[in-house]
N, C-alpha and C positions, 0 to 999 in steps of 0.2 A: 213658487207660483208657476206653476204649468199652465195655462188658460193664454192660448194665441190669440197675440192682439192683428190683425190685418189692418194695414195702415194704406189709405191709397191721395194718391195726391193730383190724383189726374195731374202730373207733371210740374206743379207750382212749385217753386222755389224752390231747387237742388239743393238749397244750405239747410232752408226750414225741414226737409222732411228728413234729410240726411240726421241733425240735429234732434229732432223729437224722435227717431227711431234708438238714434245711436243712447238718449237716455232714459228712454224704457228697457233697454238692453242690461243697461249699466245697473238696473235695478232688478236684473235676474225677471225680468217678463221677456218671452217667447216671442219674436216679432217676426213677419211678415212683409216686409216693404215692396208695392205693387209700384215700379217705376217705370224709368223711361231710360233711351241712349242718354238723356243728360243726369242721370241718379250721380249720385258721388260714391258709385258702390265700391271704391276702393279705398274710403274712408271709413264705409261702417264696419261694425263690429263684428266679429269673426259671426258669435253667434245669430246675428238677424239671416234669414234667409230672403232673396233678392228674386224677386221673379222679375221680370222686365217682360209686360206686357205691351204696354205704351208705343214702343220701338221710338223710329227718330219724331224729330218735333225740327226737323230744318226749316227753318220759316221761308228754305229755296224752292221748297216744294212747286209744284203745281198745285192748283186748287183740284185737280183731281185725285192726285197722291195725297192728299192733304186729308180729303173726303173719304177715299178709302182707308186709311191708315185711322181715319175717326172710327171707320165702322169698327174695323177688326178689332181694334182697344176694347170697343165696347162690347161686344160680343164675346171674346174671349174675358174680359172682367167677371161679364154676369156665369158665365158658365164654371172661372175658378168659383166661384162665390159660393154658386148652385153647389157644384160639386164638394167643395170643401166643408160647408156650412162652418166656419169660425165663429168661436163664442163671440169676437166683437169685428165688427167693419170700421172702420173708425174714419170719416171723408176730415182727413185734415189739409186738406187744398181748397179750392173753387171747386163749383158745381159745374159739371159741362152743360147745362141747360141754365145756365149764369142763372137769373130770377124772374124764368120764365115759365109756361106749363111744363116743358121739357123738364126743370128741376125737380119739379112736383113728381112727375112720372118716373126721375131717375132715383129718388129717394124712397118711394115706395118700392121700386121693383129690390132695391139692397135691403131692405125692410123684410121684406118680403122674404127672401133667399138667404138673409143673417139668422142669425140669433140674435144678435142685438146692433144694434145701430148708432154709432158717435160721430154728431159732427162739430169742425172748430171752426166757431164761428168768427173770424177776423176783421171784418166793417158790419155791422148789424144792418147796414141797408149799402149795398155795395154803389160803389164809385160811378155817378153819372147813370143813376138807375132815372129810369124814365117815367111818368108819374102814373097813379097808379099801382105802383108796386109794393105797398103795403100790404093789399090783401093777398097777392099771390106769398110774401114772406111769409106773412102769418100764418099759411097753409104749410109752407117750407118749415118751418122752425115749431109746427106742431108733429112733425113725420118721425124723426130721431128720438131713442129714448133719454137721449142727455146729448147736451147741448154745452159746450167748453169757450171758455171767451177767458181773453188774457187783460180783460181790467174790470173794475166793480161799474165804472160808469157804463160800460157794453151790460154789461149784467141785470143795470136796472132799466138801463131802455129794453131789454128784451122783456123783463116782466111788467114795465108798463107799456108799454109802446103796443105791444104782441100778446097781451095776456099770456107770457107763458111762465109757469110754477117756478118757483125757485128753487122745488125741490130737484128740477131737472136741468138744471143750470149749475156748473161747475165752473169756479175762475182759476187757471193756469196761468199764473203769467208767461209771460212772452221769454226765453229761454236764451243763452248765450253760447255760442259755438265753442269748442277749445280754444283755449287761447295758447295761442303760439309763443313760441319761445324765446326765436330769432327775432329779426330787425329792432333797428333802434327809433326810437321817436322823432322824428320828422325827416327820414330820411327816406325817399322813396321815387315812384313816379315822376312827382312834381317838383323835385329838388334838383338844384343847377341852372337852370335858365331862369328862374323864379325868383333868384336871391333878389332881398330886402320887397319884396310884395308878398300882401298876405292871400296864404294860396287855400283857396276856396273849393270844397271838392261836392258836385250832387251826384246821388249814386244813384242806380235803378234804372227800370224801364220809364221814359220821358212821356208821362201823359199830365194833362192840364190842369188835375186836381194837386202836383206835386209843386205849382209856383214857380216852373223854370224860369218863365217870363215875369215873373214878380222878384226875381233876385237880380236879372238885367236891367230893369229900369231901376233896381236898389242901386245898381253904381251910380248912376249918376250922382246922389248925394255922398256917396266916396272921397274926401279927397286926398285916400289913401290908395294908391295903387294898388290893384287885386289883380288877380291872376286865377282866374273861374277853371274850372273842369267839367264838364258834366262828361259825365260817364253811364250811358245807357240807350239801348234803340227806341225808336222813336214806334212809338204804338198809334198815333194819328197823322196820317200825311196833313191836315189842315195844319194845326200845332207843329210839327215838324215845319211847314213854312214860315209859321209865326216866330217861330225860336230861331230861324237864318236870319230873319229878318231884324230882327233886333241886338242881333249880335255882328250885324254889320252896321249899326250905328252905336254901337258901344265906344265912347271916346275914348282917344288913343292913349291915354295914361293907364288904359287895363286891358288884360289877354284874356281871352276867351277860348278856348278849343273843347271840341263835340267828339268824343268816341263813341262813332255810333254800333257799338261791337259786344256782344257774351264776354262777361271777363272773367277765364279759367277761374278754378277755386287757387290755385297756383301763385295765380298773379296778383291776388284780391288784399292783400295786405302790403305790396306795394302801392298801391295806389291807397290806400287808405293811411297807410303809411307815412307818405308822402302829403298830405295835408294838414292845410294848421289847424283846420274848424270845416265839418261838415255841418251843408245848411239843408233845413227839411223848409221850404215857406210853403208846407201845404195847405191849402185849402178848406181844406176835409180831413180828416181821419178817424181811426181809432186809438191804433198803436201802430209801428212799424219795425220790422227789422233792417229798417240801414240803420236806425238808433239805438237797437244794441250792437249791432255789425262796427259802429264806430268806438263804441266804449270798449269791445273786443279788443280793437286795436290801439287804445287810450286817447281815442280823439277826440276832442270836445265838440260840442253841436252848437248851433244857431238856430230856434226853431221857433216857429210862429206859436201860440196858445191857443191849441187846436186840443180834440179830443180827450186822450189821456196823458199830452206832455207834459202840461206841468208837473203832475205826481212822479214821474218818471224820470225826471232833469231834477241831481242836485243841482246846488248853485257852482259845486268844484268841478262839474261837468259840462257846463254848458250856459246859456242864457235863452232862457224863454222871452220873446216879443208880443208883446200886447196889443202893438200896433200893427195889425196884422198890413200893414200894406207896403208898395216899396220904399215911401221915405222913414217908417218904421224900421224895416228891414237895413236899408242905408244907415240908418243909426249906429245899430246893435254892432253891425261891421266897424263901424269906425270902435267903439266902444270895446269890443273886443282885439281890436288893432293895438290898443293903449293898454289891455289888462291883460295880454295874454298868459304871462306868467302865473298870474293867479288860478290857472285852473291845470292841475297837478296829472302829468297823463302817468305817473303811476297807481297815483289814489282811481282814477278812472278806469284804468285797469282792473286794480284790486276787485272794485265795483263789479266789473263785471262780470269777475269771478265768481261773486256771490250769485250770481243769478244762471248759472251753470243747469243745461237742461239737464244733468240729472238729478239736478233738487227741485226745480220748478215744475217736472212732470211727476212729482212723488204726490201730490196732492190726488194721481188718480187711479194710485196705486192700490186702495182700500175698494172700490169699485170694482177694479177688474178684479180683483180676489173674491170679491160675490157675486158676480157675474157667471149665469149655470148656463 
């Protein structure tokens, strides 16, 4: 299979794009990876070739370095593009014009300068979209000639929701990083000062559709001692206030601490490591990667019955909540405080071996080979 795939991720998730390159690779397709100073280029595979267009993404920036360093990405993107003309582009990140005319005019101008055009679409109506934005999506999601989503429920809202074909709609599921060798099961980060509390880990960037504040008020019906983590910057200073605030009336029978910091790829299994149960209380979703990021590392989840969890959570991996709210939430905690045995973090492993991005990207491996 010779046919270069170009993969760009306008800089979205270091593991996701590292991950879906590293297993088109694995599959003998020719890859491309358009990144950033934060790429995990010295995880991918010998054969991907690594431009770094992107440069830094230090959120220390000034808003002027910020602005220039937007322009150059983009400018130098369209002109690889131009120049190279690759049989596919493939946008498996966000759109820099999120879901607005900007997106519209950034899709057609790769349109335009590909051959062909793929984009993965990860929330069918993106997070805290403003109203409205249906008709600009449905302009978005008619530009691509295929369109990749990692559940069948994403799949049928795009062709009902969006009238778009199903012939142009591929479901990949959502992919699993190597799994690692080393550490042992519950030893990590959070182990030591923690003993006999059950230690609670949320991972990610902290915005409001992910329920931080819906798993703080979950303690109060605790009357198990926890020990909270959250791990990830805070992407709204309002929310950011919200979340100090409630964690400084958290009662004194449970720990709370906020790493508001990038956690190396280095370190990331420490800290996942190190907990007894990652909790997702989102919102909203589709799918997520700290939910295989946790089976990676055999940890079981707590997650609200959003999107596509329940298909996604066996019962030996986790517990789906129905309730979506905090005394729901408080529930599951206690409930899972009492069973934890019963959810097997080698079988959750195993699990998530099986979902190994180089088997879950082979679904688009018959495409790119007819792909002129």
């Amino acid at each position: 299979m010779s046919k270069r795939v170009v993969l760009v991720s306008h800089g979205f998730q270091p593991n996701y794009e590292k991950g879906f390159a590293n297993g088109l690779a694995d599959n003998g397709v020719a890859v491309t990876l358009i990144g950033s100073d934060r790429t995990l280029c010295e995880d991918l595979r010998r054969t991907i070739e690594f431009v770094n267009l992107r440069g830094s993404q230090n959120p220390a920036r000034s808003a002027f370095r910020k602005a220039i360093g937007l322009l150059s990405y983009i400018v130098r993107l369209y002109y690889y593009v131009a120049t190279r003309r690759p049989a596919i582009v493939h946008l498996n990140g966000l759109l820099l014009g999120g879901v607005g005319p900007g997106a519209v005019l950034e899709l057609l101008l790769l349109r335009l300068l590909s051959k062909r055009l793929w984009l993965t679409v990860h929330n069918i109506v993106p997070h805290d979209s403003g109203k409205g934005a249906d008709r600009l999506l449905a302009s978005i999601y008619r530009i691509p000639s295929l369109l990749i989503v990692h559940t069948e429920r994403a799949a049928s809202e795009l062709a009902a929701r969006f009238g778009i074909s199903v012939a142009r709609i591929v479901i990949m599921e959502h992919g699993v990083d190597d799994i690692p060798d080393h550490g042992e099961p519950g030893v990590g980060e959070m182990q030591g000062q923690d003993e006999g509390r059950l230690r609670v880990l949320l991972f990610g960037a902290v915005m409001r559709y992910k329920g931080v504040d819906i798993l703080l008020e979950a303690l109060e019906y605790c009357a198990q001692p926890v020990s909270v983590s959250i791990v990830g910057v805070p992407r709204e200073r309002r929310y950011e206030s919200e979340i100090e605030a409630l964690m400084a009336s958290v009662a004194p029978r449970h720990r709370v601490k906020w790493r508001k910091s990038f956690v190396p790829e280095g370190e990331v299994s420490l800290v996942f490591e190190g907990a007894d149960v990652v909790v997702l209380p989102y919102r909203h979703i589709d799918q997520s990667g700290v939910l295989f990021t946790a089976f990676r590392f055999g940890v079981p989840v707590i997650c609200f019955e959003v999107g596509s969890f329940s298909s996604s959570v066996p019962e030996f991996a986790g517990i789906v909540v129905t309730q979506r709210t905090p005394e729901g939430l408080g529930r599951a905690l206690m409930t899972f405080a009492t069973r934890r045995v019963d959810f097997d973090r080698v079988r959750i492993t195993s699990h998530a071996r099986s979902k190994a991005w180089s088997s879950t990207v082979q679904v688009l491996l018959p495409m790119i080979g007819n792909e002129s």
